[in-house]
N, C-alpha and C positions, 0 to 999 in steps of 0.2 A: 558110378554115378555118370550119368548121359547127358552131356552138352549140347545144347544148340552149337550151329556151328558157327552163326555169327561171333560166337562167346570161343570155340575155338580156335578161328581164325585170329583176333583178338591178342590171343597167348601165343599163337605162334608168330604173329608180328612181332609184337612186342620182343619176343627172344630173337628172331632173326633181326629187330633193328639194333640189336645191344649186340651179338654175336657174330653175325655177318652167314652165318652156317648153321642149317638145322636138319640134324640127318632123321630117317622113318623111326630109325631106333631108340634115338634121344630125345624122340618126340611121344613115344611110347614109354619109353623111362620117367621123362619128367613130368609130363601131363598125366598118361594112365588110357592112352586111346588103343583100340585096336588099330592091328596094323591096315587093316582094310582103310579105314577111316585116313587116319593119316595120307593115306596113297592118295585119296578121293579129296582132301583138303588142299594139300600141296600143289594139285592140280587143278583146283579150283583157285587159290592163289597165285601161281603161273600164270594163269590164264588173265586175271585181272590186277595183276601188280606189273607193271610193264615193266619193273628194277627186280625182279623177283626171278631168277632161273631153277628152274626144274633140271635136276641132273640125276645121276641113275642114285635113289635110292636118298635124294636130298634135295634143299633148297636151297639156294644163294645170293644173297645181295648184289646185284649186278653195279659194283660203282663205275662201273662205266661208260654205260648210260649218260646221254646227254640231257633225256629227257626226264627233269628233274619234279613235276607235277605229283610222283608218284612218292616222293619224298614225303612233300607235304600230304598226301593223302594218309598215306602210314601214321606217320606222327599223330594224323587229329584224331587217330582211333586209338592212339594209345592215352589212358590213363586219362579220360574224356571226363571222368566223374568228376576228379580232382579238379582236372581245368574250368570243367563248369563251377566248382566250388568256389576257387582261384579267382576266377571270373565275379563271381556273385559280391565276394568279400571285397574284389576291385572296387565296381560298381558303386558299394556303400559309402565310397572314401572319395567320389567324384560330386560335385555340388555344382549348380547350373552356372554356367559362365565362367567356368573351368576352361584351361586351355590346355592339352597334352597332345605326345606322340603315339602312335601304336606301333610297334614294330607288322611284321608281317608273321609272324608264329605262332602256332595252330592255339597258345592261349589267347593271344591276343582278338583273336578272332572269334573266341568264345567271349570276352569281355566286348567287343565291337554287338554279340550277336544280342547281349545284355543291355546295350545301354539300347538297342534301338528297338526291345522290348519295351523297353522304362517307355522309351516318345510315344511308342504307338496307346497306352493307355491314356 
């Protein structure tokens, strides 16, 4: 079965943000991609996850990076469905002239993206 690769990319975030390491072969093992594929993604990730190092035949979490943007990039693409959910069920439980915090994390800003849908109607 043939993935988009945005739906690729996706899963392999997601394991390299819980892992810290995703080698071509474990990426072939647990997904099901060919190896072309994987080579052509990893490298496409590389190239726009600025925490993300391409090494011979793998991926890596660069934690030492200062530049931490890419953090939060990662994260809002993981499990995005759920946060919108998360968000939505928020949402229901907030009534006008409520006062709260939002932290700064990628669900919060899925419930921030929700309540200022609510204003604009």
């Amino acid at each position: 079965m043939s993935q988009q690769r945005p739906d690729r990319i996706k899963q392999m975030l997601h394991y390299l943000w819980q892992h810290r390491h995703l080698s071509t072969q474990q990426a072939m093992e647990l997904f099901g991609y060919a190896e072309a594929t994987v080579r052509r993604d990893f490298q496409y990730i590389a190239n726009q996850y600025p925490g993300m190092i391409r090494g011979h035949g793998c991926l890596n979490v660069d934690d030492s990076t200062d530049d931490k943007e890419y953090v939060f990039d990662v994260k809002r693409t993981l499990q995005s469905v759920a946060k919108r959910e998360i968000a939505a069920l928020a949402r229901t439980m907030i009534k006008d002239g409520d006062c709260f915090f939002l932290d700064s994390g990628s669900t919060c800003l899925e419930l921030a993206n929700c309540l200022a849908d609510a204003r604009v109607k």
